[in-house]
C-alpha positions as CSV (number, residue, x, y, z in Angstrom):
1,X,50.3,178.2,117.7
2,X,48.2,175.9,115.5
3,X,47.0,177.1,112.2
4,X,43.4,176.6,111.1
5,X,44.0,173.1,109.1
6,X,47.4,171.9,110.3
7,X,49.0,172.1,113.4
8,X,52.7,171.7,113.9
9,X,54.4,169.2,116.4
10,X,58.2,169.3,118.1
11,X,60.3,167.3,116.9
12,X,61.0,163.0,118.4
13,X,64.2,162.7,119.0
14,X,65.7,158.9,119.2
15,X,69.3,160.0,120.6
16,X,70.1,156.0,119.9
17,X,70.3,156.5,116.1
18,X,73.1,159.6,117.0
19,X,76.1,157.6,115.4
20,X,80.4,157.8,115.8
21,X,81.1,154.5,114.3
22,X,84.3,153.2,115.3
23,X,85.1,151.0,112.6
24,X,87.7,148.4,111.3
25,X,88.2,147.8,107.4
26,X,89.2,144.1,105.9
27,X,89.9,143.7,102.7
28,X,89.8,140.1,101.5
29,X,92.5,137.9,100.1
30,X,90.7,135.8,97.7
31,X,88.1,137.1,94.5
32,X,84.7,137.2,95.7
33,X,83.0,133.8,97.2
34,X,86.9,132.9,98.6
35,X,86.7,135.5,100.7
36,X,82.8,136.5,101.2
37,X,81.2,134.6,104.2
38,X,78.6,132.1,102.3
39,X,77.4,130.1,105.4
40,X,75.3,132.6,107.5
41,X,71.8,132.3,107.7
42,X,71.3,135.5,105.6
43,X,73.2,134.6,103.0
44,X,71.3,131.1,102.5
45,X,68.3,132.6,102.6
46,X,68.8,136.2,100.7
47,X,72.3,135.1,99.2
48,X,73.8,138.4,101.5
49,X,77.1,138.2,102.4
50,X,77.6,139.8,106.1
51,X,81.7,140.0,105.9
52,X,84.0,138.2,105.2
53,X,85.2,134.4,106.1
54,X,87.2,134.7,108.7
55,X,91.3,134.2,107.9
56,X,90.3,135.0,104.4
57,X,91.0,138.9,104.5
58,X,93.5,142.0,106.2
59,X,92.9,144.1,108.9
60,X,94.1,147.6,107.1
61,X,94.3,148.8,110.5
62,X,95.0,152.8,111.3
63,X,92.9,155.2,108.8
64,X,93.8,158.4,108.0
65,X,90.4,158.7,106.6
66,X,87.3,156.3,105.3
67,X,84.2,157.5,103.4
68,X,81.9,155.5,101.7
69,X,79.0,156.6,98.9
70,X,76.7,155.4,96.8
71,X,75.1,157.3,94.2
72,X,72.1,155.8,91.8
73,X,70.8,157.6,89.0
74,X,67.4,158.1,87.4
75,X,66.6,159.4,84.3
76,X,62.6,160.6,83.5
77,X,61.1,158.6,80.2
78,X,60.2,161.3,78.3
79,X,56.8,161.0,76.4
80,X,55.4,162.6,73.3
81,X,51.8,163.1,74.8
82,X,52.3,163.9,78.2
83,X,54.0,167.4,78.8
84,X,56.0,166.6,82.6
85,X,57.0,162.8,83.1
86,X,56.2,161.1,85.9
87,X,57.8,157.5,85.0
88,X,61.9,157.4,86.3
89,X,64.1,154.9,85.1
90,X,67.5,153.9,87.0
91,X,70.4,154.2,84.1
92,X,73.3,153.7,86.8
93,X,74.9,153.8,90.2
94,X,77.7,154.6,91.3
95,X,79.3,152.8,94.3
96,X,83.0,154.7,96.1
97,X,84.9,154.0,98.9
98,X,87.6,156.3,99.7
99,X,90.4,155.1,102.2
100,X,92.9,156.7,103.7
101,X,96.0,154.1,104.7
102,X,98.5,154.3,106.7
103,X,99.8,150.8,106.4
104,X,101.7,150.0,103.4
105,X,100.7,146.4,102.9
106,X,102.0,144.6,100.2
107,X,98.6,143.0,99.6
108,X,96.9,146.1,99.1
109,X,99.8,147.9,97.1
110,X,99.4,144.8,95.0
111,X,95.6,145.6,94.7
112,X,96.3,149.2,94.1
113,X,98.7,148.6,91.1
114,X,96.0,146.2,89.6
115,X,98.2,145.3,86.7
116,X,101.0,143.5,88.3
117,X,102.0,140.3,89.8
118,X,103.2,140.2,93.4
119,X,105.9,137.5,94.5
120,X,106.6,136.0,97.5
121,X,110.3,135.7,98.2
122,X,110.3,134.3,101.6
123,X,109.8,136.7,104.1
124,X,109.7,139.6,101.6
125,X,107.5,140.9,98.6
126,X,108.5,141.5,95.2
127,X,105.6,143.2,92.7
128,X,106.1,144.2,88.9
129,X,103.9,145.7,87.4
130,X,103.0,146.7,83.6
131,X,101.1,145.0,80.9
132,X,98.8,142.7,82.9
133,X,95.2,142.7,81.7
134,X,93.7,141.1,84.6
135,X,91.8,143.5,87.2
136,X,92.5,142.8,91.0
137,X,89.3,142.3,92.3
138,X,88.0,141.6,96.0
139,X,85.7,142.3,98.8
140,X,85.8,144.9,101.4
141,X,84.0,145.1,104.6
142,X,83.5,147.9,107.2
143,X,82.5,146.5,110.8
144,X,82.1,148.9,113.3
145,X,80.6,149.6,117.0
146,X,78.8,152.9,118.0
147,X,80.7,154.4,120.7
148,X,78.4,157.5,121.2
149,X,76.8,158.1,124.5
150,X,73.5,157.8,123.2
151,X,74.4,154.5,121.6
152,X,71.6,151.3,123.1
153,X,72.9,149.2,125.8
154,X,71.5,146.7,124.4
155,X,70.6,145.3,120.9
156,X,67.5,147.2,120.0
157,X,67.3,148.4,116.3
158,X,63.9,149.9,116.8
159,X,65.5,152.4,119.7
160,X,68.8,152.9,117.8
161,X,72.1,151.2,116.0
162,X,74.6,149.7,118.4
163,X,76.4,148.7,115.0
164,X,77.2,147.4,112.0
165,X,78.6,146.1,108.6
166,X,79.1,147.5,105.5
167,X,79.9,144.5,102.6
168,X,80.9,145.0,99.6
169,X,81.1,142.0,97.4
170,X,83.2,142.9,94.5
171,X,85.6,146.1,94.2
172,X,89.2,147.0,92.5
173,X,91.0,150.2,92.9
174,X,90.1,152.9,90.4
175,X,92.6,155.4,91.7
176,X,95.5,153.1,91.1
177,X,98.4,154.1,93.2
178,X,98.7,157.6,94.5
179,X,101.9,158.0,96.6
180,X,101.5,161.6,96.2
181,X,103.7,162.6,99.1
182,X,106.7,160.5,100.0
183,X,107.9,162.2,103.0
184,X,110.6,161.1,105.7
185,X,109.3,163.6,107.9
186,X,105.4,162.5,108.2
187,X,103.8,159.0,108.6
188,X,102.7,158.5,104.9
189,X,99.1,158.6,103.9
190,X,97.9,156.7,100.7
191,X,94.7,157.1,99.7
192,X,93.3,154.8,97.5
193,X,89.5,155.1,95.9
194,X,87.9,151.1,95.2
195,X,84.9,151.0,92.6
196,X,82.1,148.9,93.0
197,X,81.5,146.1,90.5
198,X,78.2,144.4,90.3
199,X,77.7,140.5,90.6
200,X,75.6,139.5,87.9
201,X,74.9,136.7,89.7
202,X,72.9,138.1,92.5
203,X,69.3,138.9,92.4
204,X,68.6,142.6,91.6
205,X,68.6,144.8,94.8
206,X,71.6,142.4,95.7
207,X,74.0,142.7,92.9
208,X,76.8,145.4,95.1
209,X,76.8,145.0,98.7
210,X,74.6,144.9,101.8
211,X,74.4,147.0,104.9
212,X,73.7,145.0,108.1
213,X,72.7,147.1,110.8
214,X,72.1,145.7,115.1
């Protein structure tokens, strides 16, 4: 039933934008442009990194669990004269990634530690750790497919998302290294949580990461 000045509508639902991202996570090898792809057209044109350069990262392979937030804040300029503000300033953000390995590789351990050194001794791995005032700092992509039902058949963003990416240029791991359970009789699960850092070189709007979606 319609009301005298507004009547209401069901709603349109677009079951293409329903999403179950199956995804893969690389983490790269190198700091930042060594490991950031810097030749596709987007990045020549916007300077946005889709990935990363192909034998310049890991495959982290099996998740126990992956989530992803970013958080930015704004603050109200509070004026003298006027009682309620309506002018909002942005005084941070706050960019998380929360992953859930299964794989203990020595890269990422490395990464995790952040203030160690890892060796290569042939085919094994040596890392000390301790003292070191250098932060371990690299890029981390999420590509992924949508494997829903609903998901387009073909590529058609205006009808739904048959995928993506998820770049981030720049991160290091604030949680350190977590081994909280070390258990014989379970697969072990270490979750590590990566910051965000911004690149003071990009343009603002482009200084943590880009989402690409298809």
């Amino acid at each position: 039933m319609a009301g005298t000045y507004y009547g209401p509508a069901a709603p349109t639902i677009a079951d293409g934008f329903f999403l179950q991202p199956e995804s893969r996570v690389l983490v790269g090898t190198e700091y930042l442009y060594g490991s950031l792809e810097i030749v596709s057209w987007t990045y020549l044109t916007y300077t946005a990194s889709i990935g990363l350069t192909a034998g310049q990262s890991i495959d982290v392979g099996a998740l126990d669990s992956l989530s992803f937030s970013h958080i930015p804040t704004f603050e109200a300029v509070e004026s003298a004269n006027v009682q309620d503000s309506n002018i909002w300033v942005l005084s941070g953000e706050e960019t998380t990634l929360s992953i859930g390995l299964r794989q203990f590789n020595p890269i990422l351990l490395n990464m995790a530690i952040g203030t160690g050194t890892l060796y290569e001794l042939g085919d094994e791995r040596l890392i000390t750790f301790g003292g070191k005032c250098d932060m371990a700092t690299r890029p981390i992509s999420i590509e992924w497919l949508n494997v829903a039902c609903q998901a387009p058949s073909s590529e058609d963003i205006t009808g739904g998302v048959s995928g993506g990416v998820l770049t981030l240029y720049d991160c290091f791991a604030s949680s350190g290294f977590p081994w909280d359970d070390i258990n014989a009789g379970a697969l072990n699960v270490l979750t590590l949580e990566f910051q965000v850092r911004p690149v003071l070189a990009h343009a603002l709007g482009n200084r943590l990461g880009s989402l690409y979606l298809y």
